[in-house]
PLY file of the C-alpha trace (Angstrom):
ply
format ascii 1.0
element vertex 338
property float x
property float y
property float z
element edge 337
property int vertex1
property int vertex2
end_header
8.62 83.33 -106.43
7.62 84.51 -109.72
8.54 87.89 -110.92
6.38 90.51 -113.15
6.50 93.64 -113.96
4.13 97.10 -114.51
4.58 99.92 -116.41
2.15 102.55 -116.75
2.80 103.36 -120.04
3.88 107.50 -118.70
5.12 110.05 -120.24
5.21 113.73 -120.81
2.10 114.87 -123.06
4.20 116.47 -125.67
6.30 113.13 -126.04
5.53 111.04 -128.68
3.23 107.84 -127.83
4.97 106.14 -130.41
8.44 106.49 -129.11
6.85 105.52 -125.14
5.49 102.14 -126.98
8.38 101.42 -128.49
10.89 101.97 -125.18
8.70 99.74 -123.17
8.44 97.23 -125.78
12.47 96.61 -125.56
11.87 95.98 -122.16
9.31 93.41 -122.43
11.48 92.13 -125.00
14.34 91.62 -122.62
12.24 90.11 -120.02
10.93 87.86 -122.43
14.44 86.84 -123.01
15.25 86.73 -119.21
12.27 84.47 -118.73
10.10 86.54 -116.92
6.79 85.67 -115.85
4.66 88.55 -116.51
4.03 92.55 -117.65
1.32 94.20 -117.52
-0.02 98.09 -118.67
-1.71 100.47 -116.63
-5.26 102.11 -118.64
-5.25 105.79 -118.65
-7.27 107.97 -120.47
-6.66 111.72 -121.98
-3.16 111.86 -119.99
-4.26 111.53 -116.94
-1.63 110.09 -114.84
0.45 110.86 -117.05
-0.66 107.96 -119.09
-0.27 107.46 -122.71
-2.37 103.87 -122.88
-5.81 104.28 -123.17
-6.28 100.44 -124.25
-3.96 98.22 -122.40
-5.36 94.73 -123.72
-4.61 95.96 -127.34
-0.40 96.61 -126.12
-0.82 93.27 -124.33
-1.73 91.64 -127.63
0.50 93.40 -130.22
3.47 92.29 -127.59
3.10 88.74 -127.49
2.89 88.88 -131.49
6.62 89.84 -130.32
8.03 87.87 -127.85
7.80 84.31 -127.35
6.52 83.02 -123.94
5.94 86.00 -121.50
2.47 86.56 -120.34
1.34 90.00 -120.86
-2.00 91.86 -120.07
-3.54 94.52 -117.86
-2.75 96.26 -114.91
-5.74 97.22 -115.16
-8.47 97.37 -117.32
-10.94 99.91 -115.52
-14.07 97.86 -115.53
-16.56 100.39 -114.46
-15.70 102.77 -117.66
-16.77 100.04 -119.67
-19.94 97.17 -121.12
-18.70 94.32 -119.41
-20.54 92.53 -122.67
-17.67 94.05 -124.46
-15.24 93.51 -122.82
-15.50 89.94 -122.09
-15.91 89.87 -126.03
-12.36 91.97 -126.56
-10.40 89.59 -123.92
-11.95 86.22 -125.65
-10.78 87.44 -129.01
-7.42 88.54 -128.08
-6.54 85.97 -125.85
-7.47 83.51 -128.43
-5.32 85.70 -130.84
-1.99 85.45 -128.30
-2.11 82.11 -127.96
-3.81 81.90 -124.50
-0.80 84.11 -123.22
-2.95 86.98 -121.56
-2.82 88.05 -118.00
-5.72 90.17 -117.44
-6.15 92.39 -114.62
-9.63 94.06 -113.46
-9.72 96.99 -111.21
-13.22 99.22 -109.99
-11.41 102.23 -109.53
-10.55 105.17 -111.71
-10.05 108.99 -111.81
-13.17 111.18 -111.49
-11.88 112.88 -114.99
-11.85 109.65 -115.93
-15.59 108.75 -114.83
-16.64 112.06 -116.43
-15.25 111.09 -119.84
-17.38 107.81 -119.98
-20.28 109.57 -118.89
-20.13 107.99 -115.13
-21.26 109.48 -111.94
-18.20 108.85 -109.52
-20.40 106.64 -106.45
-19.09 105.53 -102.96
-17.31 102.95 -102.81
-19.71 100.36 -101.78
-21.78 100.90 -105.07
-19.36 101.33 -107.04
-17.94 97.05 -105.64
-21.40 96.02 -106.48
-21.12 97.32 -109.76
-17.90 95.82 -110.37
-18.69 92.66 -108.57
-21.70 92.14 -111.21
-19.66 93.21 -114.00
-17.38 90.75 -113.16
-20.24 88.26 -113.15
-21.36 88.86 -116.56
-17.77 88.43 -118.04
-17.67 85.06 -116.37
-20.88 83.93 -117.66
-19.74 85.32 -121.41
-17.03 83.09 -120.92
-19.11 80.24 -119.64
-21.09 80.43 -122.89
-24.21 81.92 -121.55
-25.34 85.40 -120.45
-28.79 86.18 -118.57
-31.04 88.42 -119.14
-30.76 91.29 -116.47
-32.03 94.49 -116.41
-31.02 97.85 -114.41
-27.30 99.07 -115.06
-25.86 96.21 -117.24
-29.04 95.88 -119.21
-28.73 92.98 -121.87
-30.87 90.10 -123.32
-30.12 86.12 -122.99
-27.54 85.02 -125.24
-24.48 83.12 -125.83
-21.51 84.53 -127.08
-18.62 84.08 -128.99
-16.29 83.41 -129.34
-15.69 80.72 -126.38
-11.89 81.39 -124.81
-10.18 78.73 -123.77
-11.10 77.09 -120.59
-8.11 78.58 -117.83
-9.03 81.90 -119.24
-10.58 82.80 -115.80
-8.02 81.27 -113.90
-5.37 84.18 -115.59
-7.23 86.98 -114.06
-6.29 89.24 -111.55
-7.86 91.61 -109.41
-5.99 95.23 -108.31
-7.24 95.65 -104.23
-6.79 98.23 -102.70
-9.30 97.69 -99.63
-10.70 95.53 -97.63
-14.20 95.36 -99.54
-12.25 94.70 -102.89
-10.08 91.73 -101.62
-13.62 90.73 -100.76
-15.06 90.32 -104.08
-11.67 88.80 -105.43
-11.93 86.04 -102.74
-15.52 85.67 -103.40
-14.70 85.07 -107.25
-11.41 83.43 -106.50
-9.69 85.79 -108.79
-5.72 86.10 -108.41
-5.00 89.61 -106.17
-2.65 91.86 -107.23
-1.65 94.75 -104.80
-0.69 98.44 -105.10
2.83 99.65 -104.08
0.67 102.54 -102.65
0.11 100.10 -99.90
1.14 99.35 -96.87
2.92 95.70 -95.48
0.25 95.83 -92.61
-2.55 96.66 -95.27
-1.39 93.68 -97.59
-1.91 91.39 -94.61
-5.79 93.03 -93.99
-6.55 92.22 -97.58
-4.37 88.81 -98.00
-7.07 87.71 -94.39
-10.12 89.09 -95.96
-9.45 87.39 -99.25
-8.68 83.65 -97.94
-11.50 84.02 -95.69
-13.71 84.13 -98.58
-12.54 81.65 -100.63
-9.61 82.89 -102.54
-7.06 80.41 -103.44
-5.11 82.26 -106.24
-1.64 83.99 -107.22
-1.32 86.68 -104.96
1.25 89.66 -106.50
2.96 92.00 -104.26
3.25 95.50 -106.09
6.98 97.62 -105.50
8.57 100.46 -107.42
12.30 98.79 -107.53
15.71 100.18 -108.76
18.73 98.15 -108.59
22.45 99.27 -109.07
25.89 97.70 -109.03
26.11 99.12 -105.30
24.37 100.52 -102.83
25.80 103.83 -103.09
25.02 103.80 -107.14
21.78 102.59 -106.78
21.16 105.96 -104.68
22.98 108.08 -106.34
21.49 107.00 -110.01
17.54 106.88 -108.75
17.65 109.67 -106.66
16.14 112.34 -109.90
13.53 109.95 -110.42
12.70 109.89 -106.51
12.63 113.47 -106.25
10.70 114.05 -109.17
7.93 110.97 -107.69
7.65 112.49 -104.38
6.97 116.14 -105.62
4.51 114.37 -108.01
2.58 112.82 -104.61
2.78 115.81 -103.15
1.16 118.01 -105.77
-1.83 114.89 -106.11
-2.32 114.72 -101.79
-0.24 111.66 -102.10
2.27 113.67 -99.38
1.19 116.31 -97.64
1.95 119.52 -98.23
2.89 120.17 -94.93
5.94 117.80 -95.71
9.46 119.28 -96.75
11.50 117.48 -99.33
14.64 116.05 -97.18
17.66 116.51 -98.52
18.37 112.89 -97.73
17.02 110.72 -100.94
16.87 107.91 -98.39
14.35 109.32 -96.42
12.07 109.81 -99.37
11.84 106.42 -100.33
9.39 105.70 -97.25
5.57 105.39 -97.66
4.17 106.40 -99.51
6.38 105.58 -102.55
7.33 102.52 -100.77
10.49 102.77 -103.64
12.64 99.28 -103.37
16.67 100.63 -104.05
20.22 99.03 -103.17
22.40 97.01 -105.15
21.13 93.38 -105.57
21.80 91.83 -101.79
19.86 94.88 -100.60
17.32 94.66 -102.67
16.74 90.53 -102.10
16.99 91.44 -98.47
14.03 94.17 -98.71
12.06 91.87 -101.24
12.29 89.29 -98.21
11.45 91.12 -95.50
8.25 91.82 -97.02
7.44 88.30 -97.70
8.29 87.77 -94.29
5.53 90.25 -93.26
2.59 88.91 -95.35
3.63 86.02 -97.99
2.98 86.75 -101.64
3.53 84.45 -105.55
4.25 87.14 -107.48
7.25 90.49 -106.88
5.28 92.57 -109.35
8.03 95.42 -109.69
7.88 98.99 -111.40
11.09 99.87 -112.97
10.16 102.55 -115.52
10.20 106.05 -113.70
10.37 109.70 -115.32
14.20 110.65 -114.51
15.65 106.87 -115.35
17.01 106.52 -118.42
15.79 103.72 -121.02
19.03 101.22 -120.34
19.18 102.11 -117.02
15.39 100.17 -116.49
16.66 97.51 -118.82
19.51 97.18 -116.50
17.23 96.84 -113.59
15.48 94.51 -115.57
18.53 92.07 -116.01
19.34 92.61 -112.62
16.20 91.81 -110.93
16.20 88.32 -113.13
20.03 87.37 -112.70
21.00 88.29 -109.46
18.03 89.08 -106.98
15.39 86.89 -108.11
18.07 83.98 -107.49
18.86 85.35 -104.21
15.48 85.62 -103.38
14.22 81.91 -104.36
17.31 80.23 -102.80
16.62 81.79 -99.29
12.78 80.92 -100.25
13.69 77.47 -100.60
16.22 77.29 -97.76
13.43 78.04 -95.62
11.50 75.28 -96.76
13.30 72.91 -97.09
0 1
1 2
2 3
3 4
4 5
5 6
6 7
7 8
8 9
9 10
10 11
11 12
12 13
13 14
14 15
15 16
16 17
17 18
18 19
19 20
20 21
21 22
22 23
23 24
24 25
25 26
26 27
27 28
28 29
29 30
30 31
31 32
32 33
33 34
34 35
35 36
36 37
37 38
38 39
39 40
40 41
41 42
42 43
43 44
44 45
45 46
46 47
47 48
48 49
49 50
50 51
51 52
52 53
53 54
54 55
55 56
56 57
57 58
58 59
59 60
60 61
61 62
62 63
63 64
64 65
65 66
66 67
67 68
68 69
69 70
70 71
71 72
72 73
73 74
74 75
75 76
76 77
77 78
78 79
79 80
80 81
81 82
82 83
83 84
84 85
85 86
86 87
87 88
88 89
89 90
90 91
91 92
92 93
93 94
94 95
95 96
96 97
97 98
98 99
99 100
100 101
101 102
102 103
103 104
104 105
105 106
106 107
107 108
108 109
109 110
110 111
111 112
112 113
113 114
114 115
115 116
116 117
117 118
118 119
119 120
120 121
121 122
122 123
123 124
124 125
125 126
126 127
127 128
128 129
129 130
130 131
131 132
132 133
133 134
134 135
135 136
136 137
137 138
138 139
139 140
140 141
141 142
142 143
143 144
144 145
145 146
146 147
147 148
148 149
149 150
150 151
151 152
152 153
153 154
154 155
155 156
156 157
157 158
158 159
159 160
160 161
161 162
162 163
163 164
164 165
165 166
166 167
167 168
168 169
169 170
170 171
171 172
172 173
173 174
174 175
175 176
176 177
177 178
178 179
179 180
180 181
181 182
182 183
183 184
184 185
185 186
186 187
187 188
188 189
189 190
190 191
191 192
192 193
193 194
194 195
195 196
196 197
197 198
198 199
199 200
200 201
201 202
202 203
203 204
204 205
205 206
206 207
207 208
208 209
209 210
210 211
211 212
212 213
213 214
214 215
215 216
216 217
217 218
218 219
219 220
220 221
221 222
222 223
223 224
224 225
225 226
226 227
227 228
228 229
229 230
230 231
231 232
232 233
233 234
234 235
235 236
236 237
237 238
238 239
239 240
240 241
241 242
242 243
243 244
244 245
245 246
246 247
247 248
248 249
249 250
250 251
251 252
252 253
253 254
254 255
255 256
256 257
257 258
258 259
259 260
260 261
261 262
262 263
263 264
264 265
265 266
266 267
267 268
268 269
269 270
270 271
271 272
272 273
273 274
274 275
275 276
276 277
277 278
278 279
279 280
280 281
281 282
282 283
283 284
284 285
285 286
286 287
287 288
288 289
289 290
290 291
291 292
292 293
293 294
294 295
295 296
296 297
297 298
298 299
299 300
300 301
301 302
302 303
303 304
304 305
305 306
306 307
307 308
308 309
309 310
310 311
311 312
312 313
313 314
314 315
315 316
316 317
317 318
318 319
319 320
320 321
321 322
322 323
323 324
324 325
325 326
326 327
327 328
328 329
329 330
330 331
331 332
332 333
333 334
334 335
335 336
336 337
């Protein structure tokens, strides 16, 4: 199993960008290190999730300028705020700039604030797939060399662009589902399918059948907040101000509802859905198994950076995750198969 990370690049709106870049980039520096796979940035404009990354593929780039063979990219880019023209231009350059080492991540979805910013009308969601699903189209054909004339919403003349990425360029992208009409279109374009941790195991299983059933033979990336401690009981203890401080967050954005008291019992808050991974490292290969056991997956795609966790304690959920789960993990994985 491969293992990747997400941040979403969060912070308070007084806090200083600067000093959010420059935390995460440690940690990408360490997972470099540790031989990580992947890590990818969340797009958010105008602090809105909290976010302090309004252009995730430009992070991706500067950071592999900075490490040496992780793959890093976007988790996502919000395609329907955007020319797909352009961005199909953006990725070609920068990927060509990295080295070929982008991971790129498209997602259809987006705030309403959001929508309103770019001067969208928010649409239901089976307009707003066929937009995405053609956007999609027109990136692949930029990268194919040639783009058609269309008129309508992506409006654009024949031509052929540059510059031309490398060829496995497609094969590196990833599409965020979070429904059944989604995994659709990622099958359909045999993207690789990246999950929410807003999800649930029986949902991942929905999309993973929709998604081989039309066509899709790529990575597939199962999505988990995770925090891991020396023991159980410190793992608890140590997460529990970032917990509480998540699930009043879902609460206050209909996540929870507000119907719902806070238990007293962090435990019991760590249910969907936060769907929050915590234990010392046994535990945590145990619960990382038991959801592969429920709907198989390529990629653990983990969050570890959480408001109320300090820097080195993600970096030392970082080195954890690498040197003592992931090991765990991939022996009983190849137990099983052998």
């Amino acid at each position: 199993m491969k293992l990747g990370f997400t941040d979403h690049v969060e912070g308070p709106r007084e806090q200083s960008s600067s000093a959010i870049y420059n935390e995460i980039e440690q940690q990408v520096k360490l997972a470099d290190q540790l031989g990580v796979d992947y890590y990818w940035f969340s797009e958010h404009h105008s602090h809105v999730h909290y976010g302090h990354l309004p252009s995730p593929l430009l992070y991706a780039l500067y950071l592999t300028g900075r490490t040496n063979q992780i793959c890093t990219g976007t988790a996502i880019i919000c395609l329907n705020l955007h020319n797909p023209i352009s961005v199909a231009e953006d990725v070609a350059v920068a990927d060509i700039l990295s080295g070929n080492r982008l991971s790129i991540g498209f997602g259809s979805g987006s705030s309403p604030d959001e929508f309103g910013m770019f001067g969208r009308t928010v649409t239901g969601e089976e307009e707003r797939h066929e937009d995405f699903r053609e956007a999609l189209r027109i990136i692949f054909e930029a990268w194919a060399g040639k783009v058609t004339a269309r008129s309508g919403l992506f409006q654009t003349t024949e031509h052929s662009p540059l510059p031309p990425p490398n060829n496995d360029l497609k094969s590196r992208c990833w599409q965020a589902v979070n429904s059944v009409g989604s995994a659709q279109i990622a099958g359909e374009l045999n993207l690789n399918m990246m999950y929410s941790h807003l999800r649930t195991p029986e949902q991942y299983e929905d999309y993973r059948k929709v998604y081989l059933q039309f066509g899709g033979t790529g990575l597939i990336a199962a999505n988990r907040p995770i925090y891991v401690g020396k023991t159980d009981d410190a793992a608890w203890s140590e997460v529990e101000p970032a917990m509480r401080k998540l699930w009043r967050r879902f609460q206050v954005e209909g996540k929870i509802s507000k119907d719902i008291s806070e238990s007293e019992d962090v435990r019991e808050l760590a249910i969907h859905p936060i769907n929050f991974i915590v234990g010392d490292a046994k535990s945590v290969a145990r619960q990382i198994l038991e959801l592969y056991s429920y709907v198989p997956f390529d990629v653990l795609n983990a969050e570890a950076r959480w408001d109320g966790l300090s820097a080195q304690k993600t970096l030392d959920t970082i080195d954890l995750l690498v040197n003592q789960v992931m090991p765990i993990v991939n022996s009983e994985l190849n137990e099983s198969d052998a």
